[in-house]
N, C-alpha and C positions, 0 to 999 in steps of 0.2 A: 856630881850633880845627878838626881835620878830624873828618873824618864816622867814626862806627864802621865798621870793616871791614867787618859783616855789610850794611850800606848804602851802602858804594863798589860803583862800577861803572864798567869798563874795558870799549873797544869790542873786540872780538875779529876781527882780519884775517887771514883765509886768504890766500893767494898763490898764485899758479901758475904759473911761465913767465913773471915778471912782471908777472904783473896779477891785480886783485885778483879771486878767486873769489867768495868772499861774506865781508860784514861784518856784524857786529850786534854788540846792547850783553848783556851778562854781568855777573850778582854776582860780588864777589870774597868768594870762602868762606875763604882763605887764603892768604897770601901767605910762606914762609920765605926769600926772595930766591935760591934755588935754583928751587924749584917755586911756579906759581903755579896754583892753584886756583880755576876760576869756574863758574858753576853759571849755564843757560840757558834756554831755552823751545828745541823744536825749529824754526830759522828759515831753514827750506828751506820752499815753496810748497809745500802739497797733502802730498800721500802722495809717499813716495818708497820702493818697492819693490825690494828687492836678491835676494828670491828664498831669501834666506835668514834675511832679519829687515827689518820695512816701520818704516823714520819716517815720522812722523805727527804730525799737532797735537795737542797736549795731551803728547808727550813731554819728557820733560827733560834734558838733557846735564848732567851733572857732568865737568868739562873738566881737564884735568892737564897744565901745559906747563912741561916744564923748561930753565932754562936753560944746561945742560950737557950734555942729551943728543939725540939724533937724530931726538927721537919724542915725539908728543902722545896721551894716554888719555884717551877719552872713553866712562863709563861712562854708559848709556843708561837710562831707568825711562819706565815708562808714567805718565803723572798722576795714578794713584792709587799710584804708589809700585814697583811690580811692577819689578824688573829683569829686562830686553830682554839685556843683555851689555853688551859692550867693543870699540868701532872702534878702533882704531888705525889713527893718521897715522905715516907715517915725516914727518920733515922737518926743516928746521935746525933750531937750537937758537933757541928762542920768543927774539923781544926782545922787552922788556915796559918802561915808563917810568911808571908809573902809570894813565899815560889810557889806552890804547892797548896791546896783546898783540900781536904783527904773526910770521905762523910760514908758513913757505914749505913748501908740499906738493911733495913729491919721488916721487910718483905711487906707489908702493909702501904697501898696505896689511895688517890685519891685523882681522881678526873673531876673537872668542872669546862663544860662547855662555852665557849664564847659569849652567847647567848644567856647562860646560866641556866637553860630547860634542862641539862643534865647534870647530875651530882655524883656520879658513880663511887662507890668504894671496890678497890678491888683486892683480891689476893686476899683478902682473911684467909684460906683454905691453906696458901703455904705458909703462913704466918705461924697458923695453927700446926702444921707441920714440921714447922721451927724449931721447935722443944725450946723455943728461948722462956717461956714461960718457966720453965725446970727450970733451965741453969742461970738465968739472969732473971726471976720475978720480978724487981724494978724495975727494968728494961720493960721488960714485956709493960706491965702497968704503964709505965709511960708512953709510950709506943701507942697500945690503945687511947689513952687521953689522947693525946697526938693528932691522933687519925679524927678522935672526934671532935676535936678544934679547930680542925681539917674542915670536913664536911659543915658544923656549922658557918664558918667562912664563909665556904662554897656557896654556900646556901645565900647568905648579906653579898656575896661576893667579894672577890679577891683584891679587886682595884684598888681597895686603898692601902691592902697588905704588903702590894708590890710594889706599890707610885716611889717611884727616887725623888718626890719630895721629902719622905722620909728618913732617907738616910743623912 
């Protein structure tokens, strides 16, 4: 018999340039085998300051990884609940097997504030750094669209992107 969904738990692997950035373990809140949905503890060391919004321990990720599109949403809350906003990863399309989430970061990001006064794009500069434009051109291309389907979002906003009504 397997476990209820709300008590499964898949390890989550970022990527970068082939290697792995950072791993940890994530509830699966939902799975439609399109979008998989897992929910985290913030599991980066200490404080990590961007200037425009700090993770911190006691934060939570609610994590969106689809398997069709270019781009991972991850909606941000404080430990008592409070929504932070919206990071957006550009990156391939998540493969996921059950155990395991494995989603390759294509250095191009996207912040959306709570509020939605902020829309930021970030990272073009290492993107552009990337050489992925040489050696994967359709990568890169999509990657861009990505990011600017991204910010459009951003812009109408995220909420309906992320709502587990849709899964």
């Amino acid at each position: 018999m397997s476990a209820p969904l709300a008590e499964a738990t898949v390890e989550v692997i970022l990527m970068k340039a082939g290697r792995t950035k950072i791993r940890y373990p994530a509830g699966i809140v939902a799975d439609d085998g399109v979008r998989l949905t897992v929910r985290a503890p913030w599991a980066g060391e200490g404080v990590r300051d961007f200037g425009f919004v700090r993770f911190e321990p006691g934060d939570v990720f609610t994590e969106h990884y689809w398997r069709d599109r270019w781009y991972a949403v991850k909606e941000v809350r404080t430990g008592d609940g409070t929504l932070k906003g919206w990071y957006c990863d550009v990156t391939r399309p998540a493969l996921a097997d059950g155990a395991e989430v494995r989603v390759e970061d294509l250095d191009l990001d996207l912040w959306v504030s709570a509020d939605g006064s902020e829309v930021l794009r970030l990272d073009e500069d290492e993107f552009a750094a990337s050489g992925l434009a040489a050696t994967d051109p359709e990568a890169a291309r999509r990657a861009v669209l990505a990011l600017d389907e991204l910010e459009a979002l951003g812009r109408d906003g995220l909420i309906a992107l992320t709502s587990l009504r849709d899964c």
